[in-house]
N, C-alpha and C positions, 0 to 999 in steps of 0.2 A: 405628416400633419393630417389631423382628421377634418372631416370637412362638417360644413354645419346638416344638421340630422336629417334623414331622409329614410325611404322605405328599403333601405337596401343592404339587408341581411343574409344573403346565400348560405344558407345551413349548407354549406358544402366542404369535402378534405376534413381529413381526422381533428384536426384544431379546430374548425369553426363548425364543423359538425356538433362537437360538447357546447355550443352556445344553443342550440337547441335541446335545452333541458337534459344536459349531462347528471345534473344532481337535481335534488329535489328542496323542497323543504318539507322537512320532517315534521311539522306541525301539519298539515294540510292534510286531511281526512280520515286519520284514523290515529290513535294514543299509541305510540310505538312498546311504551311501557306500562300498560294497562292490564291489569290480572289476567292469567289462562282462563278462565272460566269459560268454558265455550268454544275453544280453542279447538281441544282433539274431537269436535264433537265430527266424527265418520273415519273416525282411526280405532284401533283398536287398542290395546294395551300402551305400546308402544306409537312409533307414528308411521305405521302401514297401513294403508289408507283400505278402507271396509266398501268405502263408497264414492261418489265421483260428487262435489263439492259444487255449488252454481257457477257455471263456467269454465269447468276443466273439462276434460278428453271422459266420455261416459263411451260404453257398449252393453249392448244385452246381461252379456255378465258380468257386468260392471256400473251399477244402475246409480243413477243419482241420489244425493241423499236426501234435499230437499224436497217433498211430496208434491210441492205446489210446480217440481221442477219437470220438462221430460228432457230425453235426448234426442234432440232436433238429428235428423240423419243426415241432414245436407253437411253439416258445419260438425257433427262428432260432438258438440258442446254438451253439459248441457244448460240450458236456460227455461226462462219464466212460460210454461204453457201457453199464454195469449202472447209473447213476444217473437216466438217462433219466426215468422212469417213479415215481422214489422218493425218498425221502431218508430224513433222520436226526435224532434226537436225541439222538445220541452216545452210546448208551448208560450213561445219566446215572441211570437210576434214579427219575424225577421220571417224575411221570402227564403225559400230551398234554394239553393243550388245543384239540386240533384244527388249530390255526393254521399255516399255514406261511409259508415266505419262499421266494421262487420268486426266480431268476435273474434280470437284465437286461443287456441287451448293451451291454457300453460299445468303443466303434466307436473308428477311429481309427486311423494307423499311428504313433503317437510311440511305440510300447514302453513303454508305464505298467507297471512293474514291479508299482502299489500304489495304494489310494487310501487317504487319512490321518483325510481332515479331512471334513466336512457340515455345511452350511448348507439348511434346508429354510423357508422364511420362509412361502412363499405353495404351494399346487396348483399355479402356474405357474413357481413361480421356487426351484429345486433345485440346487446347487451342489454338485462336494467336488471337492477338493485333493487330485492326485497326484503320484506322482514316478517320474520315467523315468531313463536311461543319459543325460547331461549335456542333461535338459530336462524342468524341473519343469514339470506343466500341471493348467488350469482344466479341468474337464467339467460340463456341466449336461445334465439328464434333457430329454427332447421327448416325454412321455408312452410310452406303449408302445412308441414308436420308439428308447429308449433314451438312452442317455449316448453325449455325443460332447465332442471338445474345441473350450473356447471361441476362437475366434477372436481373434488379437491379442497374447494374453496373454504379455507380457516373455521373452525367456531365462532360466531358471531351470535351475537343479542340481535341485532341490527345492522340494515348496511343501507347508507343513507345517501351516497354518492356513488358514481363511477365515470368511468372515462375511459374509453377504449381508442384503438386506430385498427386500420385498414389490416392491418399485417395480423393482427390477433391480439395484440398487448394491450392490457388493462390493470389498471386501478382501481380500486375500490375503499370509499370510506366510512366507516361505523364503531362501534364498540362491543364490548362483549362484556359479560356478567356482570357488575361488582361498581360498574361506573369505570371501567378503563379503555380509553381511548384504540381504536384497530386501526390501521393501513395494509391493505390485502394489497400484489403487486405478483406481478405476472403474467401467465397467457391461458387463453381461453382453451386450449388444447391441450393444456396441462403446466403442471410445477406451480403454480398459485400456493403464496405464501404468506404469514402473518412478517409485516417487517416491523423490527426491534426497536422501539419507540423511547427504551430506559436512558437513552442520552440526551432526550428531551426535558423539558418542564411536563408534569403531572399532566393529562389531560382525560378528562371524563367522555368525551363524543367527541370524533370529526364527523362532521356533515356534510363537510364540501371537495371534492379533488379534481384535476385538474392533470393528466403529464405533459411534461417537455420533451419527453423521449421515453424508447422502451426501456429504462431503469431511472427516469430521473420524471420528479412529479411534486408539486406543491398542494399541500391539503390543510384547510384547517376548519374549527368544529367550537367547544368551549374545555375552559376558558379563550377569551379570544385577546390575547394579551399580544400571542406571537401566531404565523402563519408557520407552518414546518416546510422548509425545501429538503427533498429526499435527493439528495447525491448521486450520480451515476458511479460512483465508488460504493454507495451501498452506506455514507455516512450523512447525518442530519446537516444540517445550520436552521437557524432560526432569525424570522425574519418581523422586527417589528412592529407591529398594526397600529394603528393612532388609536389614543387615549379614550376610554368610556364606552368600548365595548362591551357586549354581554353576549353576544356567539358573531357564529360566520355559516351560512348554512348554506350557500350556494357558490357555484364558480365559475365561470365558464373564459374557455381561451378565445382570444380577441386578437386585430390585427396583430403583425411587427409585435409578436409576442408576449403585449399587453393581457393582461389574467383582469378583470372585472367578477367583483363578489357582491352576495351582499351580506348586509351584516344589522342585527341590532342594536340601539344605542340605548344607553342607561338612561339620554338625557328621553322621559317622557315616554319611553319604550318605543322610538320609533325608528323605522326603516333608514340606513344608511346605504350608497355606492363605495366599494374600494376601486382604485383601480394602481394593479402593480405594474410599473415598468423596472426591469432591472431589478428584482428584488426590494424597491422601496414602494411604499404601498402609501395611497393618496384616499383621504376622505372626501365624496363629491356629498353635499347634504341635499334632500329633493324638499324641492317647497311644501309645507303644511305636512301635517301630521298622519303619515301615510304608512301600511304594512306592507311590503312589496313579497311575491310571492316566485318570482321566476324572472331573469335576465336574459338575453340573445344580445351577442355582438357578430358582427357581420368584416368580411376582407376591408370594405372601403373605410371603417374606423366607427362605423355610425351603430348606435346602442340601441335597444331597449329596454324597459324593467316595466313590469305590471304587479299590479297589487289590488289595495283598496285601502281609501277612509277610513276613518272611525267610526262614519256611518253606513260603513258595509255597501260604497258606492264602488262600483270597479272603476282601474285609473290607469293610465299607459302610461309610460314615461321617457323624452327623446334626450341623448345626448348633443350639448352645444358647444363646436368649441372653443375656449378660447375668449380673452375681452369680459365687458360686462356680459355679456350673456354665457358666460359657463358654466357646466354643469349639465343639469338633467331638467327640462322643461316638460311642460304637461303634452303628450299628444291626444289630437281630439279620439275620443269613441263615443259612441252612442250610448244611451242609458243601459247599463247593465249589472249583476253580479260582480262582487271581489272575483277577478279575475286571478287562474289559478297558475298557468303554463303559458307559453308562445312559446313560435319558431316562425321564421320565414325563408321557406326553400330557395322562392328565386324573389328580385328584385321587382317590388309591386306588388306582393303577395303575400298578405298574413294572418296568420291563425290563432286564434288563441282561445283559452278554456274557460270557461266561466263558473261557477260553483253553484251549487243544486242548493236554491234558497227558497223558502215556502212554502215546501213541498212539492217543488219542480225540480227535475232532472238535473243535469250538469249539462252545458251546452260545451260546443265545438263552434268557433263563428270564424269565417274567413273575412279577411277587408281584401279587394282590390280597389284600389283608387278613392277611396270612401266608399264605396258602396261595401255595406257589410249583409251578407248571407248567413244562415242555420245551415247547418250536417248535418244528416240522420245520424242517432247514434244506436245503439240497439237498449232495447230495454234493458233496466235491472243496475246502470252505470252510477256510481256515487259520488266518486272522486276522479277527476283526471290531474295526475302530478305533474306528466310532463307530454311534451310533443317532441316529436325529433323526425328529421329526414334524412333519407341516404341521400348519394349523389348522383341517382337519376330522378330522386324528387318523389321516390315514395314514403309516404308517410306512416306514423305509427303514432302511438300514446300506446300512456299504461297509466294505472292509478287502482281505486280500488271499488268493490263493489258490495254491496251491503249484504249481512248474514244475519237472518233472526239468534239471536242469543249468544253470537262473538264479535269479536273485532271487524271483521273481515275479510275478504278473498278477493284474490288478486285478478286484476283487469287488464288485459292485453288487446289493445284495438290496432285495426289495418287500415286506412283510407282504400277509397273504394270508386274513382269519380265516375 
């Protein structure tokens, strides 16, 4: 039995780890399916990269491409000239806490426009989900050596989910060319594989994944008529979603085996909770007309979801259970941006990302107990998709960071207290 809602979400253990921004949503800061134009610009014919992109690993002979950019020597990046040395709290108005988020290189020549999704299970085993010009890719961290891409991993348009554990097994969810649904499935060390989807109904995108074990995993994306459970035999079932859906873009695993999504609804295009026990999946609807953008459930039962309005107010939201009061009630925050990400490490303690509106930055804001605080973040940040924590409580984000005349390039941040 869940108890009524409170601040106690321990992103801890490969399950409740993915409630700290396992998947993403794919609308949040950059057009997953937007023209190449701009795309190969510091690649060559092909995509072997000529030059070092804002925010990847640069050296002497391997110089940055953007002019306005250098390579800072402390961090190998490179980043914005005045930003070297500094960063920001966007001028948010909210006191420091000291902390900051320092940069990490994520290497590579695929053109990762973005990264989406984070999986953080173990210290060693770091995961997130990006999307390039017709090639969706895995990255896992190598300590201070950065983010690179995993080896193996399927052809992909797009990879808009993942979900990893401790041991090295992971899921990944997206599509590839033509509008046809992927589920990648395997290990991070190798044998990652496209699994065979034709026993299913048609699907255009999964967005959201979720496993139960290392061969058994629940993903779904659009249409969102049915959620897909992947069989530890390696065969589908299909598991019905309530009525008037129009996608499922997020997932994350929650107590006693409970899965919490969220999902779109036809009625007025607005934000809906699922939540599956035992393969039957339950609509919670949230009060007023809301976009929710990122979920976190926690061991002792108790939820999150953040979003915003329609008038672009950011807005929390707490699980209640049980009686008249259930469902998902409003949790207070202060005046802010559609909020983008959360996670909370330990119990009393939460994070979450707020979106660069104005022509301001994108914040990082901690709550303890009500008092909410600003993170430095480093210059040049656009989008934060997701936050996640291992289980000794260090943190990470990824999202994406802006590019004169493309999509984007991909953002890899470390908390720093």
């Amino acid at each position: 039995m869940r108890t009524r809602f409170g601040l106690l979400l321990p992103c801890l253990g490969a399950a409740v780890l993915t409630a700290c921004s396992s998947s993403s949503n794919p609308d949040a800061g950059f057009d997953a399916g937007a023209p190449d134009g701009g795309f190969d610009a510091g690649f060559d014919g092909g995509l072997n990269p000529t030059c070092a992109p804002p925010g990847t690993a640069c050296e002497p002979t391997f110089p940055c491409c953007d002019a306005n950019d250098i390579c800072d020597p402390s961090s190998g990046l490179c980043v914005p000239d005045a930003g070297v040395s500094g960063g920001t709290t966007g001028g948010s108005g909210f006191p420091s806490d000291g902390a900051q988020w320092v940069q990490e290189a994520v290497k590579g020549g695929t053109g990762i426009i973005g990264l989406t999704a984070l999986s953080t299970p173990s210290p060693t085993v770091q995961v997130a989900a990006g999307t390039a010009p017709a090639l969706g890719t895995l990255v896992s961290r190598s300590g201070d050596a950065g983010w690179s891409p995993v080896t193996g991993t399927p052809p992909a348009s797009a990879l808009l989910g993942v979900w990893a554990d401790s041991s090295g097994d992971v899921f990944a969810a997206g599509a590839v060319d033509g509008g046809t649904a992927l589920l990648v499935a395997g290990r991070l060390d190798g044998g990652l594989k496209a699994v065979g989807l034709d026993a299913g109904p048609p699907l255009s995108e999964l967005q959201a994944v979720v496993g139960l074990g290392p061969n058994e995993a629940v993903a779904a994306g659009i249409p969102a008529a049915n959620a897909l459970h992947l069989l530890p035999d390696g065969g589908l079932a299909l598991e019905p979603l309530p009525g008037g859906l129009t996608r499922v873009y997020r997932m994350v695993t929650g107590p006693n085996g409970f899965i919490y999504a969220l999902a779109d609804s036809s009625n007025a295009q607005i934000s809906v909770i699922l939540e599956r026990d035992g393969g039957v999946w339950t609509e919670f609807p949230v009060l007023g007309a809301v976009n929710l953008s990122d979920i976190a459930a926690g061991s002792t039962g108790d939820v999150l979801a953040v979003g915003d309005d329609d008038n672009g107010n950011g807005l929390a939201f707490g699980f209640v259970d049980g009686g008249v009061d259930g469902g998902f009630t409003s949790y207070p925050t202060p005046a802010l941006p559609p909020l983008t990400a959360i996670c909370e490490p330990q119990e009393g303690e939460l994070f979450v990302a707020a979106a660069a509106v104005g022509g301001n930055p994108p914040l990082i804001l901690r709550d303890q107990g009500g008092v909410w605080q600003a993170e430095t973040l480093p210059a040049g940040a656009e989008t934060i998709s997701a936050i996640a924590s291992d289980p000794q409580g260090d943190l990470f984000a990824v999202g994406v960071q802006p590019c004169g005349g493309c999509a984007g390039y991909p953002l890899a941040l470390r908390r720093v207290p």
